[in-house]
Backbone as JSON Lines, residues from 0, in Angstrom:
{"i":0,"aa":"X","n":[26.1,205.47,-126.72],"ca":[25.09,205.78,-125.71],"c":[25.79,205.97,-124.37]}
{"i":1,"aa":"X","n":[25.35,207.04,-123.92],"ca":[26.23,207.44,-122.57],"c":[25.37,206.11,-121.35]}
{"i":2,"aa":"X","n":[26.16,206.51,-120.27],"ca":[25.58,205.44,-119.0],"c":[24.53,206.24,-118.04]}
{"i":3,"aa":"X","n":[23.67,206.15,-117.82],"ca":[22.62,207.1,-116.97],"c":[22.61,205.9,-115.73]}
{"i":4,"aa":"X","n":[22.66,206.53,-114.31],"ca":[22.56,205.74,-113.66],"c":[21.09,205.84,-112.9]}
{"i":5,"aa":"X","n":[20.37,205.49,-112.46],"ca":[19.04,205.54,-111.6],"c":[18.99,204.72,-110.61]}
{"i":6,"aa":"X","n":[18.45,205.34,-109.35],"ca":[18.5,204.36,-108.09],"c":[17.06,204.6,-107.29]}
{"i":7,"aa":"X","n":[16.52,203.24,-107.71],"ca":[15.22,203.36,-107.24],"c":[15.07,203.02,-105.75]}
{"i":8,"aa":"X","n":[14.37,204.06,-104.8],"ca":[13.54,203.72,-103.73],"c":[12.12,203.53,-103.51]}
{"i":9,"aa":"X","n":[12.24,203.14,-102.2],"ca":[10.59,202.94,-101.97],"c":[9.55,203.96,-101.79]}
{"i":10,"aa":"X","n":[8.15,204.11,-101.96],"ca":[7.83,205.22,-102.35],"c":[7.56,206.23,-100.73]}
{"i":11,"aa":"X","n":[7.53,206.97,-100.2],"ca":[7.71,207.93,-99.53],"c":[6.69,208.53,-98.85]}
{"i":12,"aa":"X","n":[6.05,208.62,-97.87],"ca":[4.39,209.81,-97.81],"c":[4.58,210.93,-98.12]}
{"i":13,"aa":"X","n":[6.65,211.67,-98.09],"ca":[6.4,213.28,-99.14],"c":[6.08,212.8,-100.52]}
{"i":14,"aa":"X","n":[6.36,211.72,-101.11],"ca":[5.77,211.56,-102.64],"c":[4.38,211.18,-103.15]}
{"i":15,"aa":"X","n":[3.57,211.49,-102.27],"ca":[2.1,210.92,-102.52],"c":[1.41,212.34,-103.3]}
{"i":16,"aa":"X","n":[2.37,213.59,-103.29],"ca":[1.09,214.59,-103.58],"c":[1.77,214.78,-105.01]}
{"i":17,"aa":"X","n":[3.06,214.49,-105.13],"ca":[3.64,214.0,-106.62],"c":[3.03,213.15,-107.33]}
{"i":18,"aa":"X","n":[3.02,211.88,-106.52],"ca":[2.03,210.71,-107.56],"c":[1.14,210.68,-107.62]}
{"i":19,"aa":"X","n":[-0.13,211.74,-107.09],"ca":[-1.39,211.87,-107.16],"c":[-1.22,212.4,-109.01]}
{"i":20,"aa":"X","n":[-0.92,214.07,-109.0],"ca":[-0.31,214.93,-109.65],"c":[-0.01,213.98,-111.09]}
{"i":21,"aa":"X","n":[0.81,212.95,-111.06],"ca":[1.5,212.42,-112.42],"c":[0.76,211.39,-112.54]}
{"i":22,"aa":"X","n":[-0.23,210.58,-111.82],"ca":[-1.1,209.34,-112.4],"c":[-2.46,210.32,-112.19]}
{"i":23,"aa":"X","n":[-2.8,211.9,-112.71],"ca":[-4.42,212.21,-112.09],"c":[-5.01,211.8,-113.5]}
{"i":24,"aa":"X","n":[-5.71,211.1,-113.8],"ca":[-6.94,211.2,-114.83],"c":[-6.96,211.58,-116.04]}
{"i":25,"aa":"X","n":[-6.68,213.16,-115.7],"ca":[-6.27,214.32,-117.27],"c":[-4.88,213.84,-117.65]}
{"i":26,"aa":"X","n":[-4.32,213.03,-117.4],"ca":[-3.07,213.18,-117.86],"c":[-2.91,212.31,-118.69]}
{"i":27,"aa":"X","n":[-2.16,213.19,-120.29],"ca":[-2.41,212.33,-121.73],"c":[-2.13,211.14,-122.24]}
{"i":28,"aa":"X","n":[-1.28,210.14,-121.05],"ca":[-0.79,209.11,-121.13],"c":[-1.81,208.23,-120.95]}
{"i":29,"aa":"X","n":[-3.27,208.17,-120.41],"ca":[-3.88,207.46,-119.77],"c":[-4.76,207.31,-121.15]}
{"i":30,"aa":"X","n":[-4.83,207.84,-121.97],"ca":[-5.39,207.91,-123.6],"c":[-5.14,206.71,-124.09]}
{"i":31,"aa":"X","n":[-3.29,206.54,-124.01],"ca":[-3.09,205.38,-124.74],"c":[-2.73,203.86,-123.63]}
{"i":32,"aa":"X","n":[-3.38,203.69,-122.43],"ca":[-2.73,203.0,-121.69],"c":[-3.89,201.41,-122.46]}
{"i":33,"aa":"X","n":[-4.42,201.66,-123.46],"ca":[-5.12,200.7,-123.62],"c":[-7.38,200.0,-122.91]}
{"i":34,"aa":"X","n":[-7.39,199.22,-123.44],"ca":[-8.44,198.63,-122.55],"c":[-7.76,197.52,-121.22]}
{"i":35,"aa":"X","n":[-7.06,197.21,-121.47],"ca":[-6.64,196.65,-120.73],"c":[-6.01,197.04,-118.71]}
{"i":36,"aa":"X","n":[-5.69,198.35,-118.89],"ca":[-5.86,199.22,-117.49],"c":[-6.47,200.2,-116.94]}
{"i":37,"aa":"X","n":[-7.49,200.08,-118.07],"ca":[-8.76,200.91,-117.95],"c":[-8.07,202.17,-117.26]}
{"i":38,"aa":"X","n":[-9.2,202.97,-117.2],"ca":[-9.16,204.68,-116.47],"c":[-9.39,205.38,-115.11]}
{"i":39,"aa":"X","n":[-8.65,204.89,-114.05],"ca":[-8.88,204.91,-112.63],"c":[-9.6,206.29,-112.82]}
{"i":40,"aa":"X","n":[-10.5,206.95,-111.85],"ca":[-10.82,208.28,-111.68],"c":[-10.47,208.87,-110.73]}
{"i":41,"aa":"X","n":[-10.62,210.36,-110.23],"ca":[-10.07,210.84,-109.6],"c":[-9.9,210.32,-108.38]}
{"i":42,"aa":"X","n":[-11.22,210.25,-108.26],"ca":[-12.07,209.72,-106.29],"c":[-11.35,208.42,-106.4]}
{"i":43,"aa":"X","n":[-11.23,207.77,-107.12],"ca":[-10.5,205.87,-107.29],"c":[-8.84,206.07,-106.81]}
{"i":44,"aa":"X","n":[-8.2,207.2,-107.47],"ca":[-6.38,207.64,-107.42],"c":[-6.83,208.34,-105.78]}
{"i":45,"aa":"X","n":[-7.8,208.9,-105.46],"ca":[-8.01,209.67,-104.39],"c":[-7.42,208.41,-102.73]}
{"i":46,"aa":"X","n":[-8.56,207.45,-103.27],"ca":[-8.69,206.5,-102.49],"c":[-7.39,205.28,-101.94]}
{"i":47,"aa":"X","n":[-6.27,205.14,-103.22],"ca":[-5.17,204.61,-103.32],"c":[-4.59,205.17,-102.66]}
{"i":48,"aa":"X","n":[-3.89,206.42,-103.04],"ca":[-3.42,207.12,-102.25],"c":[-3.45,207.53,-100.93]}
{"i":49,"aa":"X","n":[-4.67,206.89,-100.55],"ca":[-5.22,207.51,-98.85],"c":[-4.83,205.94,-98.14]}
{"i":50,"aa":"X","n":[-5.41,204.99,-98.9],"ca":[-4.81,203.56,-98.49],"c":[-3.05,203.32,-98.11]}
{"i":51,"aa":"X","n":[-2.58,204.06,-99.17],"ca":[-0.52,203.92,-99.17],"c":[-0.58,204.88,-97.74]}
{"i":52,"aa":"X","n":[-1.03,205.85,-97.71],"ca":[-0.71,206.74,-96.79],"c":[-0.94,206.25,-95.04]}
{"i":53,"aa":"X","n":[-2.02,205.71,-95.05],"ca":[-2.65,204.96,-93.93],"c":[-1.25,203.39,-93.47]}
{"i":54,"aa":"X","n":[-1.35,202.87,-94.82],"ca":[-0.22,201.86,-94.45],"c":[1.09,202.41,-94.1]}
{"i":55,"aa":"X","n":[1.61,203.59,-94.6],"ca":[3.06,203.86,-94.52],"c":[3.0,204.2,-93.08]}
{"i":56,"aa":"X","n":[2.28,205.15,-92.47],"ca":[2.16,205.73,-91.24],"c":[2.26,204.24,-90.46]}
{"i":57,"aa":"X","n":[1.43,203.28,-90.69],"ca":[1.3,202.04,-89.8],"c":[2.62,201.01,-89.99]}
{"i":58,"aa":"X","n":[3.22,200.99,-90.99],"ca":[4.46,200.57,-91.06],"c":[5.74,200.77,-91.28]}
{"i":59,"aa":"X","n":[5.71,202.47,-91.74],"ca":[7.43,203.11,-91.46],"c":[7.22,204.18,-90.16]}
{"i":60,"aa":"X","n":[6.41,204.13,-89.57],"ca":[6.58,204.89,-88.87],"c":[7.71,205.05,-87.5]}
């Protein structure tokens, strides 16, 4: 097995229209995420996202 390296940062306000995009609703992963994390909806991912955005501005700014 080769070595893959990954270096995680913190998340970004350019990455909010990415993570809208890869956690939206339609997306086929959310099929099998169980009962257990139930199915945020759009307006719900809408609302998260507007919350991160509001905080980042107020604290990396």
């Amino acid at each position: 097995m080769e070595n893959i390296k990954i270096k995680l940062r913190k998340l970004e306000l350019k990455d909010l229209e990415s993570y809208y995009d890869l956690n939206h609703p339609s997306r086929e992963f959310h099929k099998y995420n169980g009962p257990y994390f139930g199915k945020e909806t759009e307006k719900e991912l809408g609302i998260r996202i507007e919350k991160w955005r509001e905080w980042q501005k107020k604290h990396w700014a």
